[in-house]
C-alpha positions as CSV (number, residue, x, y, z in Angstrom):
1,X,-6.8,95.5,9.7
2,X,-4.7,96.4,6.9
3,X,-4.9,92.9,5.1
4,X,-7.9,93.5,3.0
5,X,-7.4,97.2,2.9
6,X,-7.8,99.2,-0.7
7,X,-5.2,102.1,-0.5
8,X,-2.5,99.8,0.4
9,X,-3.6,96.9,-2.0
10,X,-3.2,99.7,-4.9
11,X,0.3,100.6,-3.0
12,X,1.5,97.4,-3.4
13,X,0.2,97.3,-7.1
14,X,1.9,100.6,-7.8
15,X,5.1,99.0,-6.8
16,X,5.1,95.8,-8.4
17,X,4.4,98.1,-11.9
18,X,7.7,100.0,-11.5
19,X,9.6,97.2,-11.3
20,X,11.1,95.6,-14.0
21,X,9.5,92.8,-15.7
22,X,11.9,90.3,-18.1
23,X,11.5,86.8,-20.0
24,X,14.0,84.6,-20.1
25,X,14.4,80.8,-19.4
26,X,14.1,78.8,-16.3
27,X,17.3,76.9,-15.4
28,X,17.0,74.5,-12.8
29,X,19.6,73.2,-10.4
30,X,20.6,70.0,-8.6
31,X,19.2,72.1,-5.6
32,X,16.0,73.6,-5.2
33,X,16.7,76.9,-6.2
34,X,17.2,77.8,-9.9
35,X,17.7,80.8,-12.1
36,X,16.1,83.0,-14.9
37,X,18.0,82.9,-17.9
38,X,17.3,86.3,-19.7
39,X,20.2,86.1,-21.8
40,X,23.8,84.7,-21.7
41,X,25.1,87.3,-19.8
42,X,21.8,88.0,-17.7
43,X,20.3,85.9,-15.2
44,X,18.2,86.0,-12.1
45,X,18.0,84.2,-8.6
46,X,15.0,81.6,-8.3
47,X,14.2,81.1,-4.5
48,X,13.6,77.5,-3.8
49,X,9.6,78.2,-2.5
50,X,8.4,80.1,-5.9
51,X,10.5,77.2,-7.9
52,X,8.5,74.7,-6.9
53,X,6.0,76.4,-9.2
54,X,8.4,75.8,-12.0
55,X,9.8,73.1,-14.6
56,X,13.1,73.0,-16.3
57,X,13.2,75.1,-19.5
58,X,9.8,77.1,-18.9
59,X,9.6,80.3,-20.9
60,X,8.2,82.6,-18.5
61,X,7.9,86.6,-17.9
62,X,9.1,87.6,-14.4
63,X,9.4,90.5,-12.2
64,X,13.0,91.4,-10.8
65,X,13.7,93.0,-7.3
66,X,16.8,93.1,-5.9
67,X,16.8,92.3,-2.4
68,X,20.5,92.6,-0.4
69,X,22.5,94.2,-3.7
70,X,21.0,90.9,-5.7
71,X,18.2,90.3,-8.2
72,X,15.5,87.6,-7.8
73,X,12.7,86.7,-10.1
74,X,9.4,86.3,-9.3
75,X,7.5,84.5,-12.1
76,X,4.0,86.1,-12.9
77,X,3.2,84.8,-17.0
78,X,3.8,81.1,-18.0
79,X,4.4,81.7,-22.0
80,X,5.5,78.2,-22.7
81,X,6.0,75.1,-20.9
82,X,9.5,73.4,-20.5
83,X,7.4,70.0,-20.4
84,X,4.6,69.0,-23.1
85,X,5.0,65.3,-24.5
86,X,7.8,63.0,-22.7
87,X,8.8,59.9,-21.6
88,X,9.1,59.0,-17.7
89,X,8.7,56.6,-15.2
90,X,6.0,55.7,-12.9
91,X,6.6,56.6,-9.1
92,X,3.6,55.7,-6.5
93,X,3.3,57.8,-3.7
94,X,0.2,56.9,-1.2
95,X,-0.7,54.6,-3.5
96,X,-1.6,57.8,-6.0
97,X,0.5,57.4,-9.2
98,X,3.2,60.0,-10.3
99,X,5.6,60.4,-13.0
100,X,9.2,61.3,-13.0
101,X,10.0,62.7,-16.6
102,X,13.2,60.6,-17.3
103,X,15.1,64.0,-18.1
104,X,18.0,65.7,-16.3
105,X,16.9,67.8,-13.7
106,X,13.7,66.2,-12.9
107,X,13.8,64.4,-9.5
108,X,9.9,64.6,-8.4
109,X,7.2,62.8,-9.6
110,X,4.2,65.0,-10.7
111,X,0.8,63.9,-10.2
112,X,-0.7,62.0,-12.4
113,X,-4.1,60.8,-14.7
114,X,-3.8,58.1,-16.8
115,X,-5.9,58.8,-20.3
116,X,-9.6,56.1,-21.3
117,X,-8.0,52.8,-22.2
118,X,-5.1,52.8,-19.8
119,X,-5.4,51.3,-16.7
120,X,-3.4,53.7,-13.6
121,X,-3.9,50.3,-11.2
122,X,-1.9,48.0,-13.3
123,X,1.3,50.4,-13.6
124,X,3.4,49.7,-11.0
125,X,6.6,51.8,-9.9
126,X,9.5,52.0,-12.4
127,X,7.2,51.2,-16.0
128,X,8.1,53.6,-18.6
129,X,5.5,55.4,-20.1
130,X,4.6,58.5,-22.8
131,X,3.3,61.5,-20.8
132,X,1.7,65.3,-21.3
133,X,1.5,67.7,-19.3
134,X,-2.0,69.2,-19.3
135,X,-1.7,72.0,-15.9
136,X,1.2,73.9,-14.9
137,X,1.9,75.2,-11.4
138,X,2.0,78.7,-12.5
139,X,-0.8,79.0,-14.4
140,X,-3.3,76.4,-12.6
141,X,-2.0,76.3,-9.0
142,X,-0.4,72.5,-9.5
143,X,0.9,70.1,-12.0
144,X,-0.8,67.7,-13.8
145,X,0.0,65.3,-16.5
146,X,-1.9,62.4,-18.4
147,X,-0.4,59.1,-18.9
148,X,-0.7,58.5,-22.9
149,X,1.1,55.0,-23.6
150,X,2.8,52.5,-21.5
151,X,5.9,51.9,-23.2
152,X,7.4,49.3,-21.4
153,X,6.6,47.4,-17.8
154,X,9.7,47.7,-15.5
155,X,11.2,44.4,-15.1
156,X,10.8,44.1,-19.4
157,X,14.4,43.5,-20.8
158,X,13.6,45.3,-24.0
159,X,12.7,48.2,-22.0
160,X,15.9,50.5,-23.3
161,X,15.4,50.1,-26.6
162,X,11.5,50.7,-26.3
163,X,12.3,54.0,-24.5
164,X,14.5,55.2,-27.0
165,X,12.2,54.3,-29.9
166,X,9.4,56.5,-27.5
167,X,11.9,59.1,-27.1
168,X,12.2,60.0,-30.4
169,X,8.8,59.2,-31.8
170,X,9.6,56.1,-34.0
171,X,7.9,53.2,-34.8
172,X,8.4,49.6,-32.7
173,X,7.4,47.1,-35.2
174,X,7.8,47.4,-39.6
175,X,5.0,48.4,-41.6
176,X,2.0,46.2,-42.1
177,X,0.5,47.3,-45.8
178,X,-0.2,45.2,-49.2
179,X,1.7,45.5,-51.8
180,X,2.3,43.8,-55.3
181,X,5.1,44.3,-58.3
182,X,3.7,47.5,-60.1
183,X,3.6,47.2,-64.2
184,X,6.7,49.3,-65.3
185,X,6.1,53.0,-66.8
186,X,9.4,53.3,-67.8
187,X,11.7,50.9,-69.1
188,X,14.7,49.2,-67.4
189,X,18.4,47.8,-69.0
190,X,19.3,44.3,-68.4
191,X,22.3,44.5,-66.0
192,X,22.1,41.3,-64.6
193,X,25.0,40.1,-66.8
194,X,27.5,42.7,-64.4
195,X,29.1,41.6,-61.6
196,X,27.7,43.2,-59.2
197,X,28.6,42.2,-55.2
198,X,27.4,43.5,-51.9
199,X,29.5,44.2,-48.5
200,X,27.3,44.5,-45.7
201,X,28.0,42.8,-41.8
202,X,27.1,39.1,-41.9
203,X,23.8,39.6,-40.2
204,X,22.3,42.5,-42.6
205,X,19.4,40.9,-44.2
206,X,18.6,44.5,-46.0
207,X,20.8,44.8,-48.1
208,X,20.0,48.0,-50.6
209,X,23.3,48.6,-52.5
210,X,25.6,46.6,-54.9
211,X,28.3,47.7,-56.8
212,X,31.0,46.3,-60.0
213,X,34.0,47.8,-60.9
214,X,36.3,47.6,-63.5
215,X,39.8,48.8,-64.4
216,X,40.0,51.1,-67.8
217,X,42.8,52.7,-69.7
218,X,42.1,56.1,-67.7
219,X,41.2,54.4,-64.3
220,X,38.2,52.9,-63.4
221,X,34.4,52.8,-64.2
222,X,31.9,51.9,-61.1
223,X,28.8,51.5,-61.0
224,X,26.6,51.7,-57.7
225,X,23.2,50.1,-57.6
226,X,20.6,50.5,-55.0
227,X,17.6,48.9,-54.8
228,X,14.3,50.1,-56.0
229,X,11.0,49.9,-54.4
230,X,9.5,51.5,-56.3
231,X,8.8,48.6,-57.9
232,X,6.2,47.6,-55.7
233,X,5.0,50.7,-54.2
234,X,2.5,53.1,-55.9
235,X,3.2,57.3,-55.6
236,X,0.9,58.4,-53.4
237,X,-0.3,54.8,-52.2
238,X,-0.6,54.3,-48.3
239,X,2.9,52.2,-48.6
240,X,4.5,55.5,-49.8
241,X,3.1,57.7,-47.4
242,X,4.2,55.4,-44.6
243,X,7.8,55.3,-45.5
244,X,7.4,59.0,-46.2
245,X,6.8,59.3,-42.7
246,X,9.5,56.9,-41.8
247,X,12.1,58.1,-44.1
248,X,14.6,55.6,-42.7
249,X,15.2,52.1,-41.4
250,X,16.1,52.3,-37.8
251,X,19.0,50.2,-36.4
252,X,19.5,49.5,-32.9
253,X,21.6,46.7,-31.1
254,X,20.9,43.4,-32.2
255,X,17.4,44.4,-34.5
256,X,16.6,46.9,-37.0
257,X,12.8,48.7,-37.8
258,X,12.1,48.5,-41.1
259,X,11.2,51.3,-43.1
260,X,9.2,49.1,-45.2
261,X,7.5,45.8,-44.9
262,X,10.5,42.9,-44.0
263,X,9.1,41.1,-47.1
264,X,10.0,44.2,-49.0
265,X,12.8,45.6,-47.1
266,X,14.7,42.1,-46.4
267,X,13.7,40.4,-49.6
268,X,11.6,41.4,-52.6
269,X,14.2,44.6,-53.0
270,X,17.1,43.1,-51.1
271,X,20.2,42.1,-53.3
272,X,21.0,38.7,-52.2
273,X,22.7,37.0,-54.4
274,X,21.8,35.2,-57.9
275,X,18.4,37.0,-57.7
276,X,17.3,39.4,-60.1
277,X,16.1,42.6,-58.7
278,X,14.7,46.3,-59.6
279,X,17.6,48.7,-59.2
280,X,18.7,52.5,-60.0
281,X,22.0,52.6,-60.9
282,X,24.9,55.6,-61.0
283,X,27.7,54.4,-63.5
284,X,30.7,56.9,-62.7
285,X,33.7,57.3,-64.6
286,X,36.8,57.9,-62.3
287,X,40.5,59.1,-63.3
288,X,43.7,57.5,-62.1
289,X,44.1,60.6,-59.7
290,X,40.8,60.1,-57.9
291,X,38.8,62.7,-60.3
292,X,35.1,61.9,-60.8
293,X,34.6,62.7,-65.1
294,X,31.3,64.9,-65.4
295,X,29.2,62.2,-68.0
296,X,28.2,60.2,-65.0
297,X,24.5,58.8,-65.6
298,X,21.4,57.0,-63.9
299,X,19.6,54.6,-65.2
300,X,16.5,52.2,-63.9
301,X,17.8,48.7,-64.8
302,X,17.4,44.9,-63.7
303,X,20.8,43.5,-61.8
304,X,22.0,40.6,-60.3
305,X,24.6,40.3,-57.6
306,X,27.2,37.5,-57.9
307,X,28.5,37.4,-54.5
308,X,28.1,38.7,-50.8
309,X,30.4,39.3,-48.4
310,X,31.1,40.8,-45.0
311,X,33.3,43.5,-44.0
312,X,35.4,40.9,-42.0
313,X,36.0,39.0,-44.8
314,X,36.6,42.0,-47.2
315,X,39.3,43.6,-44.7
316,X,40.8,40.3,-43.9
317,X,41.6,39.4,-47.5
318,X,42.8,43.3,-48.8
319,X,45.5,43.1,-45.3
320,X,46.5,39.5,-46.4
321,X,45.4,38.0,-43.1
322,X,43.4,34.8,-42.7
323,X,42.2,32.1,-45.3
324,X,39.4,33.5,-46.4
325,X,39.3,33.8,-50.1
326,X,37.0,35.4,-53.0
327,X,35.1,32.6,-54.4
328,X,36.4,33.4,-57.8
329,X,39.0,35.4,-59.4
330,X,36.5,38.1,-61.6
331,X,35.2,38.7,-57.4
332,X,39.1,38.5,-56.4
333,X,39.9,41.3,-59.1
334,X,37.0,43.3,-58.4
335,X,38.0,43.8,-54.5
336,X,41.6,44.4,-55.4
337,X,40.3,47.2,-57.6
338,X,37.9,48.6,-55.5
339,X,40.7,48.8,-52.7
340,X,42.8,50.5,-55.2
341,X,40.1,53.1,-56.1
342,X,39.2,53.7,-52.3
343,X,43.1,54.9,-51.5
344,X,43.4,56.8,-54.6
345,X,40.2,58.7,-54.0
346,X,40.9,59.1,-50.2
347,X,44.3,60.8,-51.1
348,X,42.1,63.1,-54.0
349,X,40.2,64.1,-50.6
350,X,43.2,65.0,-48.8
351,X,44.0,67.2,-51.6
352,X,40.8,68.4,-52.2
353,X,39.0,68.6,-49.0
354,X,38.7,68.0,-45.3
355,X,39.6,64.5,-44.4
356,X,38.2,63.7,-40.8
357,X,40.3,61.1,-38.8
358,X,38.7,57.4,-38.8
359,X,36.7,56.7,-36.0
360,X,36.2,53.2,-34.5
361,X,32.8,51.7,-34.8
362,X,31.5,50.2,-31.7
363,X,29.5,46.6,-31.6
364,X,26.9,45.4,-28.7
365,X,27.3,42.2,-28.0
366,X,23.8,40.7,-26.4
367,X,22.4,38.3,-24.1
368,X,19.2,35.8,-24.8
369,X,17.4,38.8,-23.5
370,X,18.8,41.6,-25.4
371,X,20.6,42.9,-22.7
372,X,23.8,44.7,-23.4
373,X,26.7,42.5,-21.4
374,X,29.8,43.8,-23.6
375,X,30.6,46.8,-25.8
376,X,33.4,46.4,-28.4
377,X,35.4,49.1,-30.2
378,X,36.5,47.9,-34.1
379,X,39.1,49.8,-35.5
380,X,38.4,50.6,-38.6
């Protein structure tokens, strides 16, 4: 009798407008309940039936009642979803596909529609996939998302690195675009006469930096090249707006993504040795107490490096351990310089500035199938 009645429908209404209405943040829980984060010193009880209306990080509005001298929320206005593009994992339930968004706090699978092009049948429980969430609980009575990409099928062993490359919205493969050697604008000095060397880890196949040093009466003049693409890539062409867009190589275990083509990025405008290539180069005057003299300069030149070598080799030789040698002595002076420049202008830092303690670098060491078997920490 009273259900569909007027006077107490406006009651209830009149109620629900005196109490107190907040935004704030859902937190979830490893339980089913969870909390509305107003602020760091204000939150709110979630019960466990109104959060199954609710993701992890939604920005909602909420009324508060207190209810046995505590406050719960009750969520009314979805004003932004905690979940919009992600990466998850297929979960079948009936046969009827779900996705578990592969982020902390997520446990259930949400139902799921898999966009024109993808077909739901073939993705089988565990794949990795992109995802968006196109209903929300709150404000369309249930969740809904729509598989976007297949990233990676379950059983594929280069399924973690795939994921992370998804995660972060990088590319899998280098660039595919035509190029050829551009007709210089502005000049470039010969340099190929200095002995310029590279230290890189014995797999690097990009290598963008060179440098030569030499001793003077006041301390030492180095010069750092690094290679120059520009050579071959056009402002404004589609090249440079792809590796505008990429901004950086990416390096992960055992492979890198190029931020340009491999014929570019591992050859034309790498410095292997003995090959002349397009370079910008800083020439820096240093003093015998670490100071860097203001009349440094750039320059757009042509160099070519005399000699490559690891970090292995370089370390090895400076601490007088193993038989490795420089293949000549200019190389053999250079390295002893460049070791004596590197502690003089780490102690001009510990005068100068904040020196952070060395930190060791850690190496993957891989199967056949990528898979990470060991990890190793190298001192540096």
């Amino acid at each position: 009798m009273l259900q569909d009645n007027p006077l107490l429908a406006q009651l209830k209404q009149q109620l629900r407008e005196s109490l107190p209405v907040k935004e704030g943040v859902v937190r979830a829980t490893t339980k089913n309940f969870g909390f509305l984060e107003v602020s760091d010193k204000e939150s709110h009880f979630i019960s466990p039936p109104l959060m199954k209306k609710l993701l992890n990080g939604d920005r909602i509005s909420a009324v508060i009642r207190e209810v046995d001298a505590k406050t719960q929320a009750e969520p009314e206005t979805l004003l932004e979803a905690g979940l919009q593009n992600f990466v998850g994992r297929v979960k079948r339930f009936k046969n009827r596909l779900q996705i578990v968004p592969d982020l902390p706090l997520f446990k259930d699978g949400l139902k799921a529609k898999a966009v024109n092009g993808i077909d739901d049948k073939a993705l089988a429980d565990g794949d990795w996939v992109q995802a968006t969430l196109v209903q929300h609980a709150l404000k369309d009575e249930q969740f809904l998302v729509e598989v976007t990409a297949l990233i990676a099928k379950a059983t594929d062993p280069e399924a973690p690195w795939l994921v992370v490359l998804a995660r972060h919205n990088l590319p899998t493969a280098a660039p595919l675009s035509e190029f050829s050697e551009q007709q210089a604008t502005t000049p470039r000095s010969d340099l190929t006469a200095v002995p310029f060397f590279t230290i890189d880890s014995s797999s690097t196949q990009d290598m963008d930096d060179a440098i030569a040093i030499t001793q003077t009466t006041t301390g030492w003049q180095l010069k750092v090249a690094v290679a120059d693409p520009d050579a071959y890539i056009p402002a404004g062409s589609a090249l440079d707006q792809i590796a505008a867009e990429r901004l950086f190589t990416t390096y992960l275990p055992g492979r890198n993504i190029p931020m340009l083509p491999r014929q570019l990025a591992d050859e034309l405008c790498s410095l292997h040795p003995n090959q002349p290539r397009p370079a910008l180069v800083l020439t820096l005057n240093i003093q015998q107490d670490g100071t860097i003299e203001p009349d440094y300069r750039f320059e757009l030149a042509t160099i070519c490096s005399q000699a490559r070598f690891d970090y292995t080799q370089v370390s090895d030789y400076l601490e007088d351990t193993g038989s490795w040698q420089p293949e000549s002595s200019l190389m053999a002076e250079q390295l002893q310089q460049l070791s004596a420049l590197a502690k003089t202008r780490q102690q001009w830092r510990k005068t100068h500035t904040i020196v952070f303690p060395d930190k060791p670098d850690y190496r993957f060491e891989l199967n056949a199938e990528h898979q990470v078997i060991a990890i190793h920490a190298e001192q540096r």
